[in-house]
C-alpha positions as CSV (number, residue, x, y, z in Angstrom):
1,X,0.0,0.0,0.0
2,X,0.7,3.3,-0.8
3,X,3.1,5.0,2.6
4,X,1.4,8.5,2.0
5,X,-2.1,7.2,4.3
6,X,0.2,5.7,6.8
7,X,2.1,8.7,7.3
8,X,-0.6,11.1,7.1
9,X,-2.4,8.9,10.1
10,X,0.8,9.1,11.8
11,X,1.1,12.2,12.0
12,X,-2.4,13.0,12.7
13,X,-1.4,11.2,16.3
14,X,-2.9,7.0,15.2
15,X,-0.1,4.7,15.5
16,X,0.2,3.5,11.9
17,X,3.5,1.0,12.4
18,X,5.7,3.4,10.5
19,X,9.5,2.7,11.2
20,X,11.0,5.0,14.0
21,X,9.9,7.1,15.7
22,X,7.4,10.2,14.7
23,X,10.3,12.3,15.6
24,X,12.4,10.7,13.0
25,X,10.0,10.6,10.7
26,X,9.5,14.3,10.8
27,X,13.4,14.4,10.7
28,X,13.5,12.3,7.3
29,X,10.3,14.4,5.1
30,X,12.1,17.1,3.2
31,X,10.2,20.3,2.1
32,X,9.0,18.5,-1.6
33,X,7.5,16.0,1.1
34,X,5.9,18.8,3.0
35,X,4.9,20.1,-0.1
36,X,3.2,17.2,-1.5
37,X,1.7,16.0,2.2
38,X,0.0,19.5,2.8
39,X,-2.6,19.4,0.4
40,X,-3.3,16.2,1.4
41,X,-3.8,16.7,4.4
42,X,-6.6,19.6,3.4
43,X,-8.3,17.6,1.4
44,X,-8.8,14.6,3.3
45,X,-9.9,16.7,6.3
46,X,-6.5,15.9,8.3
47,X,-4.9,19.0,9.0
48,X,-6.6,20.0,12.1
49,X,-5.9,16.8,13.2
50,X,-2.2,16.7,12.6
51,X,-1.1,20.4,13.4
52,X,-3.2,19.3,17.3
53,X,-0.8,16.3,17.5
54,X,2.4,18.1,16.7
55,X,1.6,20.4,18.9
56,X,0.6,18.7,22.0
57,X,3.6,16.0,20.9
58,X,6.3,18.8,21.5
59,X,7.2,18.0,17.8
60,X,5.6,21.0,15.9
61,X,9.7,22.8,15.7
62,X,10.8,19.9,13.1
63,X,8.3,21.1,10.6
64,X,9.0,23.9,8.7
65,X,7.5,27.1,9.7
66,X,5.4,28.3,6.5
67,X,4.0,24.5,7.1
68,X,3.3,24.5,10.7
69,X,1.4,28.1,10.3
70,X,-0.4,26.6,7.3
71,X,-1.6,24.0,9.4
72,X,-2.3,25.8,12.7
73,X,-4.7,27.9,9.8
74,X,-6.5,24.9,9.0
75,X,-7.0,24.0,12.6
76,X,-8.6,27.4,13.1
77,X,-10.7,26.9,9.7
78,X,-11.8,23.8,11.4
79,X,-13.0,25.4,14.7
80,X,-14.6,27.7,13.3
81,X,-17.0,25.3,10.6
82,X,-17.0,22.8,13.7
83,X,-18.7,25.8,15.9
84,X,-20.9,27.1,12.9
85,X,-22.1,23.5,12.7
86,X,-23.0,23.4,16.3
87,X,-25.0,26.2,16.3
88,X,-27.0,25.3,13.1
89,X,-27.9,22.1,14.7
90,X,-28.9,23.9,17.9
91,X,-31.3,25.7,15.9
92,X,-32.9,22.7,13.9
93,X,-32.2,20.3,16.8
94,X,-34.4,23.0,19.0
95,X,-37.1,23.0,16.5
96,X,-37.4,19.2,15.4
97,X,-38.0,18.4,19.0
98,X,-40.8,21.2,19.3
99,X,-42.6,19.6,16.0
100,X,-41.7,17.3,17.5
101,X,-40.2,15.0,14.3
102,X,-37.9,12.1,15.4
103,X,-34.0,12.3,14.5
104,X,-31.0,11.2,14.8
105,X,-27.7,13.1,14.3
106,X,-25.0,11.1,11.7
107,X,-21.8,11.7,11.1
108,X,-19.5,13.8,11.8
109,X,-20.6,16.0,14.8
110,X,-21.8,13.4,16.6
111,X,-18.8,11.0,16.1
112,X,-16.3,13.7,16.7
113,X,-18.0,14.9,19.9
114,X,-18.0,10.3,20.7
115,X,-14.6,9.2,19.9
116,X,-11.8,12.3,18.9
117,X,-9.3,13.7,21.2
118,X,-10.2,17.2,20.3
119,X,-13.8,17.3,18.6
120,X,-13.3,20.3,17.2
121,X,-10.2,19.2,14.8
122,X,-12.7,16.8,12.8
123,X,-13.3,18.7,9.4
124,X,-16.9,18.8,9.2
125,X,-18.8,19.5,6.3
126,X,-22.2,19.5,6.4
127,X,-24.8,18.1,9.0
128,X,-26.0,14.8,8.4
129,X,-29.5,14.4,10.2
130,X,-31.4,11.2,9.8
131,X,-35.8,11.1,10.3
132,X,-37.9,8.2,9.8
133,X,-39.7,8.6,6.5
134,X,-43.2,9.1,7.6
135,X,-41.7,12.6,8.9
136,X,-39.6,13.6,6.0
137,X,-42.2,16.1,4.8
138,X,-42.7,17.6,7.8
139,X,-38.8,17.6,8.0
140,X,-38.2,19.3,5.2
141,X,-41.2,22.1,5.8
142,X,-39.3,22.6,9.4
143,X,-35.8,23.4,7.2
144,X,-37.7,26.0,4.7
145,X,-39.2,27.8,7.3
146,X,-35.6,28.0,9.3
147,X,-34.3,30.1,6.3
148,X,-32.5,26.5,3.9
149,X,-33.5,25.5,0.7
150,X,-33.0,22.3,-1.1
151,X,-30.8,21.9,-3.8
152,X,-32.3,21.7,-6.9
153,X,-32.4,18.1,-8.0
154,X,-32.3,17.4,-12.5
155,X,-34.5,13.9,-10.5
156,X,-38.0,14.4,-10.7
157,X,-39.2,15.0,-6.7
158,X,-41.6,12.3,-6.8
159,X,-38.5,10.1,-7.9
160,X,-36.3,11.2,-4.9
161,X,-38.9,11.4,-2.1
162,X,-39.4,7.8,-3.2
163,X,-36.4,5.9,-4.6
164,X,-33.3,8.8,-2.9
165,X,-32.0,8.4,0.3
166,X,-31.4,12.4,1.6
167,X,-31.8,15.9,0.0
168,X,-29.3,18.7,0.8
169,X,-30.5,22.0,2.2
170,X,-28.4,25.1,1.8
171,X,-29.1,28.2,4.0
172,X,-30.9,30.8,2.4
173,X,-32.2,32.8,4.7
174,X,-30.3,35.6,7.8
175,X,-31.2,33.4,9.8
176,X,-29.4,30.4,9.5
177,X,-26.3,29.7,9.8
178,X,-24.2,28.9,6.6
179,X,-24.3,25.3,7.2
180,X,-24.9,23.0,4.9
181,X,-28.2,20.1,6.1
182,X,-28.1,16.6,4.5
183,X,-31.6,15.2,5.2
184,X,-31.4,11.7,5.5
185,X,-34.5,9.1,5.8
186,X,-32.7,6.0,4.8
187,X,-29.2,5.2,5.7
188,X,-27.7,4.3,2.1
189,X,-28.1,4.3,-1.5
190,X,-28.6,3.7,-3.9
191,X,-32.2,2.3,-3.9
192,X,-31.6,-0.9,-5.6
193,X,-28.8,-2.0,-3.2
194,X,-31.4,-1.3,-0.3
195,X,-33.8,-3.9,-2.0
196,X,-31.2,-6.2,-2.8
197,X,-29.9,-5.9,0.9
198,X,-31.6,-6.1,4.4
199,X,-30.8,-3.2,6.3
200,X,-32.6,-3.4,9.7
201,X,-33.1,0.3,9.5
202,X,-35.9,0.7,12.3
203,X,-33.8,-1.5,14.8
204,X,-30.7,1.3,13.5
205,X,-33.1,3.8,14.8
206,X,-35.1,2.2,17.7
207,X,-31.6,2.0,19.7
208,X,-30.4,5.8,20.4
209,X,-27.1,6.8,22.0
210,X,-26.9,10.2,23.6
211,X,-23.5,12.6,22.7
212,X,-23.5,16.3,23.6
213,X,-22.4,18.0,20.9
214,X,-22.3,22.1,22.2
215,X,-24.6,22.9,24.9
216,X,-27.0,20.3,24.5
217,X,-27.5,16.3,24.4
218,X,-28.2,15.2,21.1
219,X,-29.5,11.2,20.2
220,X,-27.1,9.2,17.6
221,X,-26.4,5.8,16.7
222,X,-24.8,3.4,19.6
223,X,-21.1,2.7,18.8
224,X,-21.8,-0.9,17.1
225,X,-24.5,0.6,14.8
226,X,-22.5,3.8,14.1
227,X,-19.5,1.4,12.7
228,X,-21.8,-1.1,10.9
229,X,-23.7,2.6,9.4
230,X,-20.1,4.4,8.6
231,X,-18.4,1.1,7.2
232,X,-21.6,0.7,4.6
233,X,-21.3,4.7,4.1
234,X,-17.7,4.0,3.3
235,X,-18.5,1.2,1.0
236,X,-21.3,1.9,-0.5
237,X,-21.5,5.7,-0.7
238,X,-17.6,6.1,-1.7
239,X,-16.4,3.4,-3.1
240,X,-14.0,3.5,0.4
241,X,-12.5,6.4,-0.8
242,X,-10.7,9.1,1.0
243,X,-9.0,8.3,4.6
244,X,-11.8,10.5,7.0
245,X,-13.7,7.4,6.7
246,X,-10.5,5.7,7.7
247,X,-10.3,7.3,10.9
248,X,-13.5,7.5,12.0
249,X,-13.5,4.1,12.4
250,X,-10.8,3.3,13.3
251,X,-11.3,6.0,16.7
252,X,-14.5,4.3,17.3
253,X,-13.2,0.5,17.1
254,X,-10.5,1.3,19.4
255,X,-12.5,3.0,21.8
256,X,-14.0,-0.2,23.2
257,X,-17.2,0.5,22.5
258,X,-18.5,-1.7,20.0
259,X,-20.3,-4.8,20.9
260,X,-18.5,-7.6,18.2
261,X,-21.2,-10.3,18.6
262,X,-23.9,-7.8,17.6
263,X,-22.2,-6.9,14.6
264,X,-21.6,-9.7,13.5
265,X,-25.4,-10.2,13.7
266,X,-26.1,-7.3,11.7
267,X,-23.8,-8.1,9.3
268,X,-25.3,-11.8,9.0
269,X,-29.0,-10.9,8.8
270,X,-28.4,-8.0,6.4
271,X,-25.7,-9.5,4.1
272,X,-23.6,-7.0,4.4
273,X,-20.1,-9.2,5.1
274,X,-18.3,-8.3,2.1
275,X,-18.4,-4.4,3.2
276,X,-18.1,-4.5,6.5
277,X,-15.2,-7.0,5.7
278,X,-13.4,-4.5,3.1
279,X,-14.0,-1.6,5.3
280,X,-11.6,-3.5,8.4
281,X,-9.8,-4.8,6.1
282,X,-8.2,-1.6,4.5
283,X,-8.1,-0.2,8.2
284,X,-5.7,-3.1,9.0
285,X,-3.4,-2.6,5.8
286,X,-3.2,1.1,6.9
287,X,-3.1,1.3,10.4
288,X,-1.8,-2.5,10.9
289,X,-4.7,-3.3,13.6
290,X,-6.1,-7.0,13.7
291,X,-9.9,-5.4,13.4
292,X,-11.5,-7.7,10.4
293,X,-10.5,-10.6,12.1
294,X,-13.5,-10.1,14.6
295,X,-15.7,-10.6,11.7
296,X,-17.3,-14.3,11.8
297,X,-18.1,-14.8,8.4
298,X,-15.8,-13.3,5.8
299,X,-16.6,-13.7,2.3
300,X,-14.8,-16.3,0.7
301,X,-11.3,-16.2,-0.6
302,X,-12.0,-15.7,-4.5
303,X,-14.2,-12.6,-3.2
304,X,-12.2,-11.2,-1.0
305,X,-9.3,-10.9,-3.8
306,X,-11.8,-9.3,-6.0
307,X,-12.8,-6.5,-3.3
308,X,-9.1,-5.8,-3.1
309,X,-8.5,-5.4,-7.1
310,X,-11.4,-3.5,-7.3
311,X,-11.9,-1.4,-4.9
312,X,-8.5,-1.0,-4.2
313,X,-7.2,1.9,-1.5
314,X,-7.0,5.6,-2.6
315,X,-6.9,8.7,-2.0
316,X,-8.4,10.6,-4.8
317,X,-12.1,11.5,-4.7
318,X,-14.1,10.5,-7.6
319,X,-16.7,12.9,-7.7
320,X,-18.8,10.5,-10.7
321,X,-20.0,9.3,-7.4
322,X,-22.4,12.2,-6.6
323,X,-23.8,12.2,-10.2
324,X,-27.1,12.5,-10.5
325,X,-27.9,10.2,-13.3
326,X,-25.9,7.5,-11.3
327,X,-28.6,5.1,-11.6
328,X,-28.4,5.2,-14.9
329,X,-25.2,2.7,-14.9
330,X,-24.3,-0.9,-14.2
331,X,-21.9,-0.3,-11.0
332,X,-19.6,-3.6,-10.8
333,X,-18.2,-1.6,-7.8
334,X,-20.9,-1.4,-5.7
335,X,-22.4,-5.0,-7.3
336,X,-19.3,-7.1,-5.4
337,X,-20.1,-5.2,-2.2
338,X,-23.3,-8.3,-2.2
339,X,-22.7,-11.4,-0.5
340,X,-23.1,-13.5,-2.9
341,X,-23.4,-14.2,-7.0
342,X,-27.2,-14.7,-6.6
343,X,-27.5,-11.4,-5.0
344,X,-25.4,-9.5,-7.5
345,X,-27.8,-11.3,-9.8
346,X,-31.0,-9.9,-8.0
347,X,-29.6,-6.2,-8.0
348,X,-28.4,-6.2,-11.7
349,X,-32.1,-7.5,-12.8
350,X,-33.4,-4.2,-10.8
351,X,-31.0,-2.5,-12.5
352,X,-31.6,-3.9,-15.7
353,X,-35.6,-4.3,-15.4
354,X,-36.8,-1.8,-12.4
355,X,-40.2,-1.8,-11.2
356,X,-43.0,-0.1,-12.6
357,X,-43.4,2.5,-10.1
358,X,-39.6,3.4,-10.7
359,X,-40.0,3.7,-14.8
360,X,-42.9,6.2,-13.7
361,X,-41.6,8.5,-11.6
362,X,-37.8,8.7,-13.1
363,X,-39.4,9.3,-16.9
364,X,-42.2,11.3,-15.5
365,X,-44.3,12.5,-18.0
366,X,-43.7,9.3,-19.9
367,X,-43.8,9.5,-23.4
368,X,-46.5,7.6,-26.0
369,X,-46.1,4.6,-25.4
370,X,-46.3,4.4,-21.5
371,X,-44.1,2.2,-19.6
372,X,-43.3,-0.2,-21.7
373,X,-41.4,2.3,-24.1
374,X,-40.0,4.4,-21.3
375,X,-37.9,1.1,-20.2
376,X,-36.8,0.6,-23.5
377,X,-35.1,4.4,-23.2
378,X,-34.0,3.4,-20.3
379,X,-32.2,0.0,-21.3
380,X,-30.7,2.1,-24.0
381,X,-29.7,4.7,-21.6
382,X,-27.4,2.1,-19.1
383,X,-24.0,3.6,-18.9
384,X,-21.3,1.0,-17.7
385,X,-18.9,0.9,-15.3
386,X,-15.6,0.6,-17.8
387,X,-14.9,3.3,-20.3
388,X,-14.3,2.5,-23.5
389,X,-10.6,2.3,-24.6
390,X,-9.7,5.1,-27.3
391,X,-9.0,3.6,-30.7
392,X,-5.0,3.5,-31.3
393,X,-4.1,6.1,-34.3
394,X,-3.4,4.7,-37.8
């Protein structure tokens, strides 16, 4: 694997078996290092982390100085979206529970405020907030009358209140604070992996964990649904992309939290194994712990070689995965995430053949012809994973 995630974990303060010491590894980067490293670090959401660790280590005087103050910068950057965070979800926190709607807060406020050393050195981005679906509407009423407005969506609504798993709200109004608001009412996406898969969603909910995030308590998930929510997040919402991910998890596995019987429940009855497996899996190559070998059931040998040369670990961000039409392709990445070849085969015929009530509300108005030649646009419409190969000149 790649060094550059082991020694960006290092020096964000998680022991990633890197030889020596941190001191001589700060010793041995050169300023090309530095130079490469610190962007990094930005964009994975690790400087905060790393300019608190060399600081409270005692080893912030072997980095160079336009370095150190570039990172003491982020740090303050960070405070200050971590604090305007806070008080955005005092705000809709305060007025969910006078509706009073049901929620739970995802994510990165409440798993910095559970498991970091400092909370407020976890680059945070938005505000993930999950409701049951029968209060979605209401939800989303709540958010336009606090001052946000959704994102405009090239889906028809009807489409994403039915088959989507969240709308994002950006703040519109004086009012609120310039926060962006993820609405969630499931926990993943996209819809066909949610029918392929058996996501206890309501026990998920049913169990909450209270974290006070800012002046107030605030329900999340308990640690061993939070790791079995972020490792299918990380799996199935990015491709296991990006090392925030990374150390989420790994903080809340080694905080001693998690309950390894009951995930391993989950994971059974939901068939989600090969992504919880992957997720640990990478954590161990980068960070050396033991962590996937708690899993009970891991997928079988030929699969497990076929998560790693597929989904193998990065850093870049693809940002493919955020577009919109992204049901509109046959994902061979997200299809190995299933258990097994007869699942895969179950999701790829929804792919392939979706339901009625999907062809209606994607194609909405539907052209002459009805459903039956709105899925024939859409068979012709499948994009696929692999792009094709330019042509050599002649």
């Amino acid at each position: 694997m790649d060094r550059t995630p082991r020694l960006l974990i290092a020096l964000a303060g998680l022991d990633a078996h890197l030889p020596g010491t941190l001191e001589q590894t700060l010793r041995d980067l050169d300023p090309a290092t530095w130079a490469a490293l610190l962007p990094l670090a930005r964009a994975e959401g690790l400087a905060a982390m790393i300019a608190a660790h060399l600081d409270q280590s005692g080893h912030a005087t072997l980095v160079p100085p336009a370095v150190c103050d570039a990172l003491r910068r982020e740090r303050r950057t960070t405070l200050i979206n971590y604090t305007i965070h806070t008080v955005a979800l005092d705000q809709i926190g305060a007025a969910l529970r006078a509706a009073p709607i049901p929620f739970r807060v995802l994510k990165g406020l409440a798993i910095a405020q559970a498991v970091y050393p400092i909370p407020t050195t976890r680059a945070i981005s938005d505000l993930d907030l999950w409701v049951p679906p029968a209060h979605l509407a209401r939800a989303a009423a709540l958010l336009q009358e606090l001052g946000y407005a959704p994102v405009p969506s090239q889906l028809p609504a009807a489409f994403v209140r039915t088959f989507a798993k969240e709308i994002v709200f950006v703040p519109q109004g004086a009012s609120a604070p310039p926060a962006l608001v993820d609405l969630h009412w499931h926990p993943t996406a996209p819809w066909w992996m949610r029918a392929t898969l058996r996501i206890p969603e309501q026990e998920l909910f049913a169990r909450p964990y209270p974290v006070q995030i800012g002046r107030h308590e605030y329900q999340t998930l308990d640690p061993t649904a939070s790791l079995y929510y972020l490792g299918l997040h990380a799996g199935i919402g990015h491709r296991f992309q990006g090392l925030r991910w990374l150390i989420d998890i790994a903080l809340l596995a080694g905080a001693g939290q998690v309950e390894w019987p009951r995930l391993n429940r989950l994971v059974t009855a939901s068939g989600t194994g090969a992504i919880l497996w992957r997720c640990l899996d990478l954590l161990d190559q980068t960070t050396g712990s033991r962590y996937a070998a708690h899993l009970a059931r891991p997928p079988r040998r030929g699969h497990r070689a076929l998560l790693r040369r597929l989904l193998p670990a990065t850093l870049s961000v693809d940002l493919s995965i955020f577009d919109p039409e992204q049901e509109l392709r046959v994902p061979l990445e997200q299809l190995i995430l299933l258990p097994h070849p007869l699942a895969m085969a179950a999701a790829l015929t929804r792919l392939l053949w979706p339901p009625a009530q999907w062809i209606r509300l994607r194609y909405a108005p539907l052209p002459a012809g009805g459903v039956p030649r709105a899925r024939l646009a859409h068979l012709a419409r499948l994009r696929h994973l692999a792009p094709r190969r330019p042509r050599p000149a002649t």
